[in-house]
C-alpha positions as CSV (number, residue, x, y, z in Angstrom):
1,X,23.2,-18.8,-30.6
2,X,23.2,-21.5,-27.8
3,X,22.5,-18.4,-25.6
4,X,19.4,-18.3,-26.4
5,X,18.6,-21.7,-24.8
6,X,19.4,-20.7,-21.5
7,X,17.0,-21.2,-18.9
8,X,17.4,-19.6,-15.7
9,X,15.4,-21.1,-12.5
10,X,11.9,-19.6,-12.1
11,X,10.7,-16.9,-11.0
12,X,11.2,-16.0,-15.1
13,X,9.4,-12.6,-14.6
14,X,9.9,-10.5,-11.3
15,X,8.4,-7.2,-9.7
16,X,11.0,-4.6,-9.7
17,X,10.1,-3.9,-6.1
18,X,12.4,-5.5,-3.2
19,X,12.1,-6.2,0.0
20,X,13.5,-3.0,1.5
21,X,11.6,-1.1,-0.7
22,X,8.5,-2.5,0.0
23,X,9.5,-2.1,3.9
24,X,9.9,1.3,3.1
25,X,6.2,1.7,1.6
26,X,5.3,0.4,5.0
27,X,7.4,3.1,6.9
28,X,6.0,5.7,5.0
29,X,2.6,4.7,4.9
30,X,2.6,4.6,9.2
31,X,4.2,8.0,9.1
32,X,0.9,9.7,9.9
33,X,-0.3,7.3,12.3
34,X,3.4,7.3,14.0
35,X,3.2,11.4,13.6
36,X,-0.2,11.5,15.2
37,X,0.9,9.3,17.6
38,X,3.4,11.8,18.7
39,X,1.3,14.7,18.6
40,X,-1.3,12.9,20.9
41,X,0.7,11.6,23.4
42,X,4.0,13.9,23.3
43,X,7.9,13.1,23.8
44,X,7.2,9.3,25.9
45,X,6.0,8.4,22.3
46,X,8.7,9.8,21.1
47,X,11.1,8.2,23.2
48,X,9.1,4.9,23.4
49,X,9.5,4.5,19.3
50,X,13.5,5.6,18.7
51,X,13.7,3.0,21.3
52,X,12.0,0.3,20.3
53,X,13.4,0.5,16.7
54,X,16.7,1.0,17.9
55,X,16.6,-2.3,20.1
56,X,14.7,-3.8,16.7
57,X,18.0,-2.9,14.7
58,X,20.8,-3.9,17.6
59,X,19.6,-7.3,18.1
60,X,19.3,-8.3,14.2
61,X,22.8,-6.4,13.8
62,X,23.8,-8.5,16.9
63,X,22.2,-11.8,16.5
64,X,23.8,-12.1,12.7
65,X,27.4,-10.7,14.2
66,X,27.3,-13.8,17.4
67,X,25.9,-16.2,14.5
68,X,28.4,-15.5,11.7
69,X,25.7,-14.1,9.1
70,X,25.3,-12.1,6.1
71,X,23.9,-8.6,8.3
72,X,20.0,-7.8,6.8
73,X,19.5,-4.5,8.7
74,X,19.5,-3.0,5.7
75,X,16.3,-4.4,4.0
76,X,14.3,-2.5,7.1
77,X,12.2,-5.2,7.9
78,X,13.8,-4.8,11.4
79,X,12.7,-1.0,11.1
80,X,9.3,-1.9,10.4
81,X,9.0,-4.6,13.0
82,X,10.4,-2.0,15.3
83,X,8.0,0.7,14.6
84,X,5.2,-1.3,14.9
85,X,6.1,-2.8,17.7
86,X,6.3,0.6,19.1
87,X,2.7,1.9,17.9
88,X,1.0,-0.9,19.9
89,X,2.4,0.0,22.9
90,X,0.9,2.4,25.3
91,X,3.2,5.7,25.8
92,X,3.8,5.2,29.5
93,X,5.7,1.8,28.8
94,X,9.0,1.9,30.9
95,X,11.8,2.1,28.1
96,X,13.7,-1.0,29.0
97,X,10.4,-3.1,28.8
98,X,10.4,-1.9,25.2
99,X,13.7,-3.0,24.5
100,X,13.2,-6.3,25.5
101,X,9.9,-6.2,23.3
102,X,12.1,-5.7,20.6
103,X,14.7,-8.3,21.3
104,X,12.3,-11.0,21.7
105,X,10.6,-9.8,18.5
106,X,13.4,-9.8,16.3
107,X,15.5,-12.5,18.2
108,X,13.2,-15.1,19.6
109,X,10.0,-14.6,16.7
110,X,12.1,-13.4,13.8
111,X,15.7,-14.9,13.9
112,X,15.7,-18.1,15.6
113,X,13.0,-19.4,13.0
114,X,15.5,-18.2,9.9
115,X,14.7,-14.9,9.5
116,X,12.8,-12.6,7.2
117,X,10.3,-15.3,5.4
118,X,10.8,-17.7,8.0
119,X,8.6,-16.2,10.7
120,X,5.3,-18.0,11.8
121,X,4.0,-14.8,13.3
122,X,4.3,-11.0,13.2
123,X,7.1,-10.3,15.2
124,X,5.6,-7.2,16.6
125,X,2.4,-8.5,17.4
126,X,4.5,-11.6,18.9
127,X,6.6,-9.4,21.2
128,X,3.1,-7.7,22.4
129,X,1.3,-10.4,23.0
130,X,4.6,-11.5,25.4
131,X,4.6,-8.4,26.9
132,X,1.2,-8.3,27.9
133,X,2.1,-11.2,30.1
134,X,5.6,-10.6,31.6
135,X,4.1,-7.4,32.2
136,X,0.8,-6.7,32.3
137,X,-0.1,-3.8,34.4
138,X,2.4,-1.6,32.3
139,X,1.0,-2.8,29.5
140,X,-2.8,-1.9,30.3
141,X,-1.9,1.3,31.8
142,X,-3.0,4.5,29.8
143,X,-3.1,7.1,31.7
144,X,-1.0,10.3,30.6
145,X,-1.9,13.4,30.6
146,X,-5.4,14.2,30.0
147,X,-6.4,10.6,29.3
148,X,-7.7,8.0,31.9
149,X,-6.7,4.9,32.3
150,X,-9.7,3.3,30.5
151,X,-9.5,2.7,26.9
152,X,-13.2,3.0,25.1
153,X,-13.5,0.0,24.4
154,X,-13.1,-0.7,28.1
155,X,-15.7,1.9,29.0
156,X,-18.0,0.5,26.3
157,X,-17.7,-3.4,28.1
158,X,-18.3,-1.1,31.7
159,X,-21.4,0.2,29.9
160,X,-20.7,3.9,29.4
161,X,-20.6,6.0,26.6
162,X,-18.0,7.0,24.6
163,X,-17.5,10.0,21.5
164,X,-17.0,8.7,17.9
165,X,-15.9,11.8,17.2
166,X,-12.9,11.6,19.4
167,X,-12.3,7.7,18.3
168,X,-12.5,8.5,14.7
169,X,-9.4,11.5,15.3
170,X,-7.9,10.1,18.1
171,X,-8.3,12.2,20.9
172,X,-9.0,9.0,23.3
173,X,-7.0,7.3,25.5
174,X,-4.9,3.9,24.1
175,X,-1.9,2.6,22.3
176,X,0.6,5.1,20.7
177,X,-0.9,4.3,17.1
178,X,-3.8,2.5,17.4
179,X,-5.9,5.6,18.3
180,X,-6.6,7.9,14.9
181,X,-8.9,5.9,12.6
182,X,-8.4,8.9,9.7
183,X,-4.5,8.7,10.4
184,X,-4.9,4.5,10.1
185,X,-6.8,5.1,6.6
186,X,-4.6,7.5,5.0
187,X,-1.6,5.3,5.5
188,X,-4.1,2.1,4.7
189,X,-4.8,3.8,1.2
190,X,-1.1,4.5,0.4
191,X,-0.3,1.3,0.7
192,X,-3.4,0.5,-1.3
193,X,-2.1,2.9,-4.4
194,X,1.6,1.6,-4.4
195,X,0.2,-2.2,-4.6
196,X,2.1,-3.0,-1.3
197,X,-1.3,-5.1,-0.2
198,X,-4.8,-5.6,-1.5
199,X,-8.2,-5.4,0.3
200,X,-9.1,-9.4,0.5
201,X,-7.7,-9.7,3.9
202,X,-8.9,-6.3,5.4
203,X,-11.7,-6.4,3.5
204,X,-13.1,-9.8,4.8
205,X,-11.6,-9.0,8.2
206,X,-13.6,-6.0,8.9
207,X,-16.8,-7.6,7.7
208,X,-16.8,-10.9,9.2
209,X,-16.3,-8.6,12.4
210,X,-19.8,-6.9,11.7
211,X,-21.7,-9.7,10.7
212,X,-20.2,-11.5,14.0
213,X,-21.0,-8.3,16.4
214,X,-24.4,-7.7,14.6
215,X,-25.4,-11.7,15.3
216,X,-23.6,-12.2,18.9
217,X,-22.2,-9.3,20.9
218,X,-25.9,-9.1,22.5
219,X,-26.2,-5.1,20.8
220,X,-28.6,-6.0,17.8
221,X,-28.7,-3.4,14.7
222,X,-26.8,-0.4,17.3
223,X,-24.5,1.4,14.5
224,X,-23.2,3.6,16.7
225,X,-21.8,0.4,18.9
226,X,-20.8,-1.2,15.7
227,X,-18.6,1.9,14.7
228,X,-17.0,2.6,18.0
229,X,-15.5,-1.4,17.8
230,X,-14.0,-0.6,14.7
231,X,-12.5,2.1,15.8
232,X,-11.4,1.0,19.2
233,X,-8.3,-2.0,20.3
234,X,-6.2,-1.5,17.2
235,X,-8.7,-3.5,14.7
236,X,-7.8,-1.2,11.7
237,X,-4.2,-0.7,12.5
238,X,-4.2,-4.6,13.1
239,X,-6.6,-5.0,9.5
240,X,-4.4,-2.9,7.3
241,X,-0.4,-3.0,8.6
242,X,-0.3,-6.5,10.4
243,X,-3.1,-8.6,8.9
244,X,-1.8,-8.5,5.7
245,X,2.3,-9.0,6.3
246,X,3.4,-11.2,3.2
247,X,5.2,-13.9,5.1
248,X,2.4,-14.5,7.7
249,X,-0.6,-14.2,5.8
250,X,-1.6,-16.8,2.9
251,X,-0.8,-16.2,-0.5
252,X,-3.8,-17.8,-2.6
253,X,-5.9,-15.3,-2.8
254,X,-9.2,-18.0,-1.8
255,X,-7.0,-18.3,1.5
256,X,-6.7,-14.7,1.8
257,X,-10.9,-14.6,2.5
258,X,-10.6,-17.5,4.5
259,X,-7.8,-16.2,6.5
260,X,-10.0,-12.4,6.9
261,X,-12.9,-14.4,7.9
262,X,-10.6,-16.3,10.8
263,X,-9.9,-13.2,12.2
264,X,-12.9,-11.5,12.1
265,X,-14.3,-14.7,13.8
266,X,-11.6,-14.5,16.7
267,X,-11.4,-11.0,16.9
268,X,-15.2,-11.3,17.6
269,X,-14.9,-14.4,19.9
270,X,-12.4,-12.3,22.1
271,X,-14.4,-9.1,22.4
272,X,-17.9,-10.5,23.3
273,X,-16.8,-13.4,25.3
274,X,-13.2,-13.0,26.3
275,X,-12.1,-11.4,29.7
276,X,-10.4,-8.9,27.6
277,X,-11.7,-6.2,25.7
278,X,-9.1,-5.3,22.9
279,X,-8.3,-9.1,21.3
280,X,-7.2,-8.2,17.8
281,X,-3.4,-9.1,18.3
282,X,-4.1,-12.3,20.0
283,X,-6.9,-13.2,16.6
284,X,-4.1,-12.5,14.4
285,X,-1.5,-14.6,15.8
286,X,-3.7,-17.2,15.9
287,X,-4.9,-16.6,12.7
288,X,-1.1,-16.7,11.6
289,X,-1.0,-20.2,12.9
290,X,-3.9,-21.6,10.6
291,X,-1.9,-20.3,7.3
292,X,-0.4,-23.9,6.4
293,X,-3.6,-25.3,6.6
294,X,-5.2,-22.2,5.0
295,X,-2.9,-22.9,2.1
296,X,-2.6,-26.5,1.9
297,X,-6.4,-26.4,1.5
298,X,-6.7,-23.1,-1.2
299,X,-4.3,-23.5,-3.5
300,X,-5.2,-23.6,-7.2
301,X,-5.2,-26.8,-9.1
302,X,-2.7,-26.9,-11.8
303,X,-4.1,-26.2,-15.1
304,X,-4.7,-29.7,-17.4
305,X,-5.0,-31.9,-13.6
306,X,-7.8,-33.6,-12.5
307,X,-8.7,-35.1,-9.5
308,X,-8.8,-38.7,-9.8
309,X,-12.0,-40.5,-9.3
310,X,-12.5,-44.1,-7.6
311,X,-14.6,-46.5,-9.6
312,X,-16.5,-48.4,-7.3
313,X,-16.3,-52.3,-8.0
């Protein structure tokens, strides 16, 4: 009988989903995007994303082995981080610069801070953004193949033309996964279906993004201009698989518009007035940095409280 007064700490009920599994939902939902990838830029992708996973896995492996922790390669997270690490990174990346991508994401974004849940960025996007710096000409190169070294959205800011049709597939120069839109969506809607993340942040993101292009970027009512920056830099890879990580993003779901309307806002910002054209992994990771205050600001009064009032004497 006294079992039945028992009281566990809450959480009292719990999704039946884990971690790895829901990191899993996020590898398989990037399979078509990774798989175009590979298609569209041939064995350097290849090479480029067994690498950068790999150096993803060693240094959680390794950082937990020199620190004396319980190992968490196996709840993927590290897989993920890897693999998207890798799809934002142009094909013609030397393979050591990779590696160290991924050891500073896992190791300098990820572990040092605590680990999975501790994080006050997206690893990947963290290790890109440092990248882009420690090596910038590698990172801005694109040329392989039968692709120039200008990305569309570079042409578009150099005032030439570019083909929708060739954005919307991915037939256009950029990085290894940021270039199919149809391939983004696909894996965008599985995620959708298996509940892994819901449309408040991609949703506001993406039309914050129009309403600030439409108003500022100096192009009026042009559709076809409007399309081809949704399209182009990443900004749906970025909307639907980095936007909306769980530990970087808020959790109210009033500070999940206010946080998709941030980075519309920046994303915006970067493109029309920024020196560079792309500016969707910078907007997030700031972006990332407003969640406290996001939160602190959105969450829901508890139910019977009311703010007190002052009387005025």
């Amino acid at each position: 009988m006294s079992d039945l007064f028992n009281v566990s700490s809450s959480p009292h009920i719990r999704s039946k989903d884990t971690s790895s599994r829901i990191m899993q939902y996020v590898v398989l939902a990037l399979l078509p995007t990774t798989l175009f990838g590979i298609y569209n830029f041939g064995i350097k992708a290849v090479i480029l994303i067994a690498v950068t996973i790999a150096s993803c896995i060693a240094s959680e492996w390794g950082y937990e082995k020199i620190v004396h922790k319980k190992s968490t390669i196996n709840d993927w997270s590290c897989v993920v981080t890897g693999l998207l690490l890798a799809l934002n990174l142009p094909a013609t990346l030397p393979w050591w610069e990779a590696v160290i991508g991924g050891f500073f994401a896992i190791v300098v974004v990820k572990m040092l801070f605590g680990g999975l849940g501790q994080n006050f960025m997206n690893p990947a996007l963290g290790a890109r953004c440092f990248l882009l710096i420690a090596f910038a000409a590698d990172m801005t190169n694109f040329t392989i193949d039968s692709y120039s070294g200008a990305t569309p959205l570079a042409l578009m800011r150099n005032g030439e033309s570019v083909n929708l049709m060739d954005m919307l597939i991915g037939k256009t120069a950029g990085t290894i996964g940021e270039t199919s839109v149809i391939a983004i969506l696909i894996g965008a809607i599985i995620l959708i279906l298996l509940g892994v993340i819901d449309l408040r942040i991609p949703g506001t993101y993406i039309i914050t993004f129009v309403v600030f292009m439409l108003l500022f970027s100096g192009h009026g009512f042009d559709m076809n201009y409007i399309v081809a920056q949704l399209c182009g830099g990443g900004l749906m890879l970025g909307a639907f698989f980095m936007a909306t990580d769980y530990v970087t993003s808020p959790i109210t779901p009033t500070g999940r518009i206010v946080f998709g309307i941030c980075l519309g806002i920046f994303t915006g910002l970067f493109r029309t007035f920024g020196a560079n054209a792309e500016g969707v992994s910078f907007a997030i990771i700031l972006s990332n940095l407003l969640v406290p205050i996001i939160e602190k600001y959105t969450v829901p009064r508890a139910f019977g409280v009311v703010k007190e009032v002052k009387k005025h004497e």
